[in-house]
BABA-976599 format. One record per atom (N, C-alpha, C, O, CB): z, x, y; residue number from 1; atom name. Coordinates in nm, 2 decimals. Each point is the difference from the previous one (the first is absolute). Glycine has a CB too. Layout:
+--------+--------+--------+-----+-------+
|     c3 |     c1 |     c2 | num | atome |
+--------+--------+--------+-----+-------+
|      Z |      X |      Y | NUM |    CA |
...
+--------+--------+--------+-----+-------+
***
This chain:
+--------+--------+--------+-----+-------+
|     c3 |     c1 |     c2 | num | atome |
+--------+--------+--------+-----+-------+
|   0.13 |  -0.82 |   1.11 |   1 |     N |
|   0.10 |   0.09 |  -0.07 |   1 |    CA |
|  -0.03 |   0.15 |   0.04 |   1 |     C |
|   0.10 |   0.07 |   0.00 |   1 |     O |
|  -0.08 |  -0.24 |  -0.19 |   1 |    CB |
|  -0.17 |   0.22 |   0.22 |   2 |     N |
|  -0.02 |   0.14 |  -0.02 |   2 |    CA |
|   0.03 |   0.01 |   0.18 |   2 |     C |
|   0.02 |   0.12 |   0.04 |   2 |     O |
|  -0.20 |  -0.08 |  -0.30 |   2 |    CB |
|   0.18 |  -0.13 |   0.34 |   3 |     N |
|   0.03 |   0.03 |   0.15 |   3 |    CA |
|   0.15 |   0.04 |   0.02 |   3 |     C |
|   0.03 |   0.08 |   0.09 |   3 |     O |
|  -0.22 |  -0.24 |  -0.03 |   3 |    CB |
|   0.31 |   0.09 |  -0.16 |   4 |     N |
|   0.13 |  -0.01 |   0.01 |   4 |    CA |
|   0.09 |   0.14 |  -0.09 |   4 |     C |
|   0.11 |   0.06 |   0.02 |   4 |     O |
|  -0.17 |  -0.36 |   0.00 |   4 |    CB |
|  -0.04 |   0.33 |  -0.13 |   5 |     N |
|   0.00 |   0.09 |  -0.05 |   5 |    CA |
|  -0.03 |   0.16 |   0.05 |   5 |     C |
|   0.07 |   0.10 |  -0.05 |   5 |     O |
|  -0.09 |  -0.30 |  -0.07 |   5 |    CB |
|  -0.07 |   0.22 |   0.19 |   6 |     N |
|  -0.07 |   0.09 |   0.06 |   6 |    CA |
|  -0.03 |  -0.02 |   0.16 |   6 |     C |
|  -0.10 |   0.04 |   0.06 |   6 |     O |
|   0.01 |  -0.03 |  -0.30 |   6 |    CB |
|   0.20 |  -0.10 |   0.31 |   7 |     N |
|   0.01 |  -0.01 |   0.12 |   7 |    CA |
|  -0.06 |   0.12 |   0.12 |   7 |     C |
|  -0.09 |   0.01 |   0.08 |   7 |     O |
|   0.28 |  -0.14 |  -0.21 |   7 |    CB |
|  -0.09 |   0.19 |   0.08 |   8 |     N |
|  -0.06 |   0.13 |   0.12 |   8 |    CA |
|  -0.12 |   0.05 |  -0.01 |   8 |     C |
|  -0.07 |   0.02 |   0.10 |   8 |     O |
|   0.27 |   0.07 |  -0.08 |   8 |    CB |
|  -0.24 |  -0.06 |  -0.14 |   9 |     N |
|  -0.14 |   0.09 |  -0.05 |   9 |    CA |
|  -0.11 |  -0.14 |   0.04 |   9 |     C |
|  -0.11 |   0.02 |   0.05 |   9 |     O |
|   0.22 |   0.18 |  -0.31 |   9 |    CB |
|  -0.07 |  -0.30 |   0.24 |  10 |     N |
|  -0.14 |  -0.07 |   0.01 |  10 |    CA |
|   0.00 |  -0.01 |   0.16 |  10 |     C |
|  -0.10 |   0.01 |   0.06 |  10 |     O |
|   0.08 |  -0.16 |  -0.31 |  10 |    CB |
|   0.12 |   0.13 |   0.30 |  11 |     N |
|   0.00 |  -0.01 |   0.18 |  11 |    CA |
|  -0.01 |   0.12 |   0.05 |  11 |     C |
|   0.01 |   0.00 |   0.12 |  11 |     O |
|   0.14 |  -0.17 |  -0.09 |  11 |    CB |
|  -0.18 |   0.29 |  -0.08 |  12 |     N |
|  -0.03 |   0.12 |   0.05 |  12 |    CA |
|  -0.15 |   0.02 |   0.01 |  12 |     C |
|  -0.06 |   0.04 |   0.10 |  12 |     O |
|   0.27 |   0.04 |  -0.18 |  12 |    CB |
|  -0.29 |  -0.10 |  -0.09 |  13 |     N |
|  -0.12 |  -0.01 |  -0.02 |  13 |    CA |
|  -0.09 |  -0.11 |   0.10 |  13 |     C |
|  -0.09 |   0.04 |   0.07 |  13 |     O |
|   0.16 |   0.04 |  -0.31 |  13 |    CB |
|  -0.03 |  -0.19 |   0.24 |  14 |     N |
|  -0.06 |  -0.11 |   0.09 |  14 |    CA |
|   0.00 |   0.00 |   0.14 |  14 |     C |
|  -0.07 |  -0.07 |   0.07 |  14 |     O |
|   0.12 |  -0.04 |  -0.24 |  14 |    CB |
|   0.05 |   0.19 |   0.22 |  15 |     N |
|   0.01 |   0.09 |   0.17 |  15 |    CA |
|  -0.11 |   0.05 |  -0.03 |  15 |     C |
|  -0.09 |  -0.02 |   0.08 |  15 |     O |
|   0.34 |   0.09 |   0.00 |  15 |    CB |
|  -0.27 |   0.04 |  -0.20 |  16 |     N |
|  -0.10 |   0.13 |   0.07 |  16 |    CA |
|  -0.13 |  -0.09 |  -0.02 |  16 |     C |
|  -0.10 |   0.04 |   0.06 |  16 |     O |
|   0.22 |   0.23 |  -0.12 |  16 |    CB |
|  -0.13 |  -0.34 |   0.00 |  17 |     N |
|  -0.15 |  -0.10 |  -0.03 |  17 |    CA |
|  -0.02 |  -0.04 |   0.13 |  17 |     C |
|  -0.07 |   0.06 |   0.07 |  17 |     O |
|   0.09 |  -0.16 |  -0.32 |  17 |    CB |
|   0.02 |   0.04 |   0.27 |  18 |     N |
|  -0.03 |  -0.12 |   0.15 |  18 |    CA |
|   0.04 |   0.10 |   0.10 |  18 |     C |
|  -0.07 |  -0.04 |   0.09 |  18 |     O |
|   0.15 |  -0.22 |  -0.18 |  18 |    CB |
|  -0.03 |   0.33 |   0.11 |  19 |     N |
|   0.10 |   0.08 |   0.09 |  19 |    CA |
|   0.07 |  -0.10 |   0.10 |  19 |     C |
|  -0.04 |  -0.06 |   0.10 |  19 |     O |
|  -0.11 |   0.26 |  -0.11 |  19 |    CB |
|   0.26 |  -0.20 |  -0.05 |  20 |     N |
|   0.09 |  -0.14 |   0.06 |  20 |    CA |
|   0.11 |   0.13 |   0.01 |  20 |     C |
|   0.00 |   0.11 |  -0.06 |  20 |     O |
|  -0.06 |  -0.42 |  -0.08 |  20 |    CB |
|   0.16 |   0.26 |   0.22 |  21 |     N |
|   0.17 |   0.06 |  -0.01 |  21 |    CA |
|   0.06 |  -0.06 |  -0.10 |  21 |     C |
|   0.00 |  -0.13 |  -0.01 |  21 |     O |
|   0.04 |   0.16 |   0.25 |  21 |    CB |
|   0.02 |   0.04 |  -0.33 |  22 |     N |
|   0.05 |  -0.07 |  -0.08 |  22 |    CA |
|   0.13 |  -0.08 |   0.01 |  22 |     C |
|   0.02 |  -0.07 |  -0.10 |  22 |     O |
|  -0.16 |   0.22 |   0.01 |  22 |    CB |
|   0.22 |  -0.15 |   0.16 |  23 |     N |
|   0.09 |  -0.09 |   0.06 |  23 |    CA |
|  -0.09 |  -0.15 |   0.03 |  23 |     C |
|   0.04 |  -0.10 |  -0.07 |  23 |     O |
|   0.11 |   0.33 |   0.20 |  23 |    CB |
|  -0.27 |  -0.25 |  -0.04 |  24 |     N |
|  -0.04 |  -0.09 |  -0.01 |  24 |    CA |
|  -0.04 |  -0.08 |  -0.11 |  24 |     C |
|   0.01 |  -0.12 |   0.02 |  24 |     O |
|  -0.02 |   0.21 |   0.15 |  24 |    CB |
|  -0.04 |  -0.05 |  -0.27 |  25 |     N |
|  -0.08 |  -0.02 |  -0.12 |  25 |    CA |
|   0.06 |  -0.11 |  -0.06 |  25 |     C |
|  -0.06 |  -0.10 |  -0.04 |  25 |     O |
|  -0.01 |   0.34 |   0.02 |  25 |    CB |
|   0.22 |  -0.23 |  -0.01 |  26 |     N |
|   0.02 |  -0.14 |  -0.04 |  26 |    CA |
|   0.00 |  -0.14 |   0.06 |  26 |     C |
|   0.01 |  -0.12 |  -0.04 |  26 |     O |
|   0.10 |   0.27 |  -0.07 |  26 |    CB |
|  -0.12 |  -0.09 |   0.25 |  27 |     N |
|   0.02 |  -0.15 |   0.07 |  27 |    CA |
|  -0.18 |  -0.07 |   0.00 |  27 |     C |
|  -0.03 |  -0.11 |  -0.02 |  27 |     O |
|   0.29 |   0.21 |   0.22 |  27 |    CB |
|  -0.32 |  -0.02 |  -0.18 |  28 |     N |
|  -0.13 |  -0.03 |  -0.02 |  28 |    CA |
|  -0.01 |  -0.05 |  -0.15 |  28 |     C |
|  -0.09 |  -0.08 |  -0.02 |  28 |     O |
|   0.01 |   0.26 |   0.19 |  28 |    CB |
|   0.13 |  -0.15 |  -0.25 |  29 |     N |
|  -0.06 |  -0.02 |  -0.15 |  29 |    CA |
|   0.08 |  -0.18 |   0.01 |  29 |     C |
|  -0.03 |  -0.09 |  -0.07 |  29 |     O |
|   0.03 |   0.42 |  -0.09 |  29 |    CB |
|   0.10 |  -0.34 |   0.25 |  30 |     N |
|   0.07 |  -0.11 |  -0.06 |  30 |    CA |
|  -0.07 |  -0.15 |   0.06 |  30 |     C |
|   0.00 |  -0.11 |  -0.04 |  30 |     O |
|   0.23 |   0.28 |   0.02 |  30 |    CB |
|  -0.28 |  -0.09 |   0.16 |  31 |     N |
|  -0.09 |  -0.08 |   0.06 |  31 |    CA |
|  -0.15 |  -0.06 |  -0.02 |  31 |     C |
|  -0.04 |  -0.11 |   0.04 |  31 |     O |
|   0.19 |   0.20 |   0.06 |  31 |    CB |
|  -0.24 |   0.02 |  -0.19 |  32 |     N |
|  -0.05 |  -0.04 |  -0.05 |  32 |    CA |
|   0.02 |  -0.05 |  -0.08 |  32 |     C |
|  -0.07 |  -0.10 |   0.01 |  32 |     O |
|   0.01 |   0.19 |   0.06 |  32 |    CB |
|   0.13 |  -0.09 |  -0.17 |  33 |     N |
|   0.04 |  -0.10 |  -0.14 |  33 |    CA |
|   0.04 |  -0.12 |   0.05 |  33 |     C |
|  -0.06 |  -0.09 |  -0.06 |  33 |     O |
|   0.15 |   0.25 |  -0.08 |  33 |    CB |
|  -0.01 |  -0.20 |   0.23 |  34 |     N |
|   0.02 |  -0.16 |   0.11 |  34 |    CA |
|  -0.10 |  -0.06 |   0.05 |  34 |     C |
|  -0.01 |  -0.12 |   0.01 |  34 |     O |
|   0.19 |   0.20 |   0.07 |  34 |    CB |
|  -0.28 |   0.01 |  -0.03 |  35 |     N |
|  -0.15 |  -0.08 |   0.02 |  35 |    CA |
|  -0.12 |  -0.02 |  -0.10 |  35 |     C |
|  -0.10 |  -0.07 |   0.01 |  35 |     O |
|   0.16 |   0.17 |   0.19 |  35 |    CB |
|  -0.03 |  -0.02 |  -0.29 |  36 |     N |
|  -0.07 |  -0.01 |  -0.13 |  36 |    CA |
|   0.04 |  -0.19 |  -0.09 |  36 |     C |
|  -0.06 |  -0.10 |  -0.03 |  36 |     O |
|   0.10 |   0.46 |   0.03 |  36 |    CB |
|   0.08 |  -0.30 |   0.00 |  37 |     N |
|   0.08 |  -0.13 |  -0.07 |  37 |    CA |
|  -0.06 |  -0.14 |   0.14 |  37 |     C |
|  -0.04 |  -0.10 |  -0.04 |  37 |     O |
|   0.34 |   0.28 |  -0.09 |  37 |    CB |
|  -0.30 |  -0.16 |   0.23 |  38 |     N |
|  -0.01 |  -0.15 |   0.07 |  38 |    CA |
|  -0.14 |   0.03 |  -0.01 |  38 |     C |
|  -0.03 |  -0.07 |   0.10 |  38 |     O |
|   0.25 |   0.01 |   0.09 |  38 |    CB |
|  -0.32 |   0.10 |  -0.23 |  39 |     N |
|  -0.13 |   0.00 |   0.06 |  39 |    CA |
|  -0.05 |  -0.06 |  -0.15 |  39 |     C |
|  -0.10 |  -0.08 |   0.00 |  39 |     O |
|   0.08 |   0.31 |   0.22 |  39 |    CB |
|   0.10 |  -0.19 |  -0.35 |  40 |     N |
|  -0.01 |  -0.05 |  -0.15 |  40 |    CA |
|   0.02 |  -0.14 |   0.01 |  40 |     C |
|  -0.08 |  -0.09 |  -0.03 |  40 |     O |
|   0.18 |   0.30 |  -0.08 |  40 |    CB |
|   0.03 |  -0.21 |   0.15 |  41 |     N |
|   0.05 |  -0.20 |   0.05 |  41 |    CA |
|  -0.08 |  -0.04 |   0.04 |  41 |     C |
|  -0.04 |  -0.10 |  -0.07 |  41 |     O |
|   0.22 |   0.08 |   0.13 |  41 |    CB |
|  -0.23 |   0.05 |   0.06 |  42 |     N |
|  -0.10 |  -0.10 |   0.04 |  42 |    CA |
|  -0.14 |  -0.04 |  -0.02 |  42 |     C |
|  -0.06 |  -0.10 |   0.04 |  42 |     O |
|   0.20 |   0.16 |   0.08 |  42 |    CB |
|  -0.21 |   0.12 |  -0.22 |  43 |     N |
|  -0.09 |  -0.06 |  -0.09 |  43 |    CA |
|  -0.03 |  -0.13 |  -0.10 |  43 |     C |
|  -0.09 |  -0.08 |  -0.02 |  43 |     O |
|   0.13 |   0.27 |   0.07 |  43 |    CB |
|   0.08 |  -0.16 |  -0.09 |  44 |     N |
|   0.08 |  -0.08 |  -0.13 |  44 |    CA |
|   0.02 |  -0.14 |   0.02 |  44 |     C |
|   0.00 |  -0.08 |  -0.09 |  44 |     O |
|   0.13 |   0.27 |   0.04 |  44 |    CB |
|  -0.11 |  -0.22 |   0.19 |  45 |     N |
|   0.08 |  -0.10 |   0.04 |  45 |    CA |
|  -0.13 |  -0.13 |   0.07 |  45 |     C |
|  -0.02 |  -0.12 |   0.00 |  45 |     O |
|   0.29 |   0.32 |   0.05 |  45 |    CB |
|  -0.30 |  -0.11 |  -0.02 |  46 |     N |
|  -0.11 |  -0.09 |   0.08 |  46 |    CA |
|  -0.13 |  -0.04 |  -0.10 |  46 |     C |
|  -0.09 |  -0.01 |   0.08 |  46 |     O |
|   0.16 |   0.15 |   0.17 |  46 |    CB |
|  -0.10 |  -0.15 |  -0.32 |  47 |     N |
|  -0.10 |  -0.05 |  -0.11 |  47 |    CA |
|   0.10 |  -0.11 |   0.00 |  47 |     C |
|  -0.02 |  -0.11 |   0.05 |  47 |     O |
|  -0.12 |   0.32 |  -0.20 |  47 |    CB |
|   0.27 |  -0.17 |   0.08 |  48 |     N |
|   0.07 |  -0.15 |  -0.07 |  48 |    CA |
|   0.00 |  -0.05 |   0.12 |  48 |     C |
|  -0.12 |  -0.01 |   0.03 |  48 |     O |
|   0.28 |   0.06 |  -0.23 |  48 |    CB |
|  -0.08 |  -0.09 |   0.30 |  49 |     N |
|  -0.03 |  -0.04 |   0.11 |  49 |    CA |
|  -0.11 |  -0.11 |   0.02 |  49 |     C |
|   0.01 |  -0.12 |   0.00 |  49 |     O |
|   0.07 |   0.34 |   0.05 |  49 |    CB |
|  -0.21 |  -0.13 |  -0.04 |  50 |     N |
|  -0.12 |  -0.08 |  -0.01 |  50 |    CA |
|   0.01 |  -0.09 |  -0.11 |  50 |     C |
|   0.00 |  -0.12 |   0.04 |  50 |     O |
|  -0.14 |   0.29 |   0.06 |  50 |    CB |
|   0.14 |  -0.17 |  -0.21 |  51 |     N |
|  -0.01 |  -0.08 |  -0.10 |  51 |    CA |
|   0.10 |  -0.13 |   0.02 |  51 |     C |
|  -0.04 |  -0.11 |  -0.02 |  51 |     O |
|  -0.02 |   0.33 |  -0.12 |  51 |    CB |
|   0.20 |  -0.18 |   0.18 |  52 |     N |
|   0.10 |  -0.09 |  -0.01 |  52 |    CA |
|  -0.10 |  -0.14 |   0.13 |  52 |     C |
|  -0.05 |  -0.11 |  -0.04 |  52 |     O |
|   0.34 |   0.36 |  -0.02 |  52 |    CB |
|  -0.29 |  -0.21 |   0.18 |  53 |     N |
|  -0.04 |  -0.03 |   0.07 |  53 |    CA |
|  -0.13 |  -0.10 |  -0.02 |  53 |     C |
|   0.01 |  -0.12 |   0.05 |  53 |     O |
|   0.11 |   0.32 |   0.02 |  53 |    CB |
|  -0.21 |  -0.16 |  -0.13 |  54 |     N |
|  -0.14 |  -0.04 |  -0.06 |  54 |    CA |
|   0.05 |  -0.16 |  -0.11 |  54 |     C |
|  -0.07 |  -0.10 |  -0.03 |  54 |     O |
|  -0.07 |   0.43 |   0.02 |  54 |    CB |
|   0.28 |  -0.31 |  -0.04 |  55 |     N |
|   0.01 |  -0.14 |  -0.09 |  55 |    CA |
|   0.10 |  -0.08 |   0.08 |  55 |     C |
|   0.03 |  -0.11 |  -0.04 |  55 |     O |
|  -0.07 |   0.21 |  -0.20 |  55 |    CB |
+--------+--------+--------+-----+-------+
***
């Protein structure tokens, strides 16, 4: 909510942190969050997996 709300100001602050262009910044943010999410899944996924497997 506070990223959608405060769009520009937080994509301005987080350029000068990292020093990124801020044009790029969202595409990076979105890609991280897509590898974040598959890297979660497959934590997640692979225990059950083993288990299913094991009976």
């Amino acid at each position: 909510m506070v990223i959608t709300v405060f769009k520009l100001s937080t994509i301005s602050l987080h350029s000068k942190l990292v020093i990124i262009n801020a044009a790029v910044l969202p595409t990076l943010h979105f890609t991280y969050m897509g590898n974040y999410k598959i890297a979660l899944l497959t934590v997640n996924l692979a225990p059950y997996m083993a288990l299913k497997l094991m009976t």
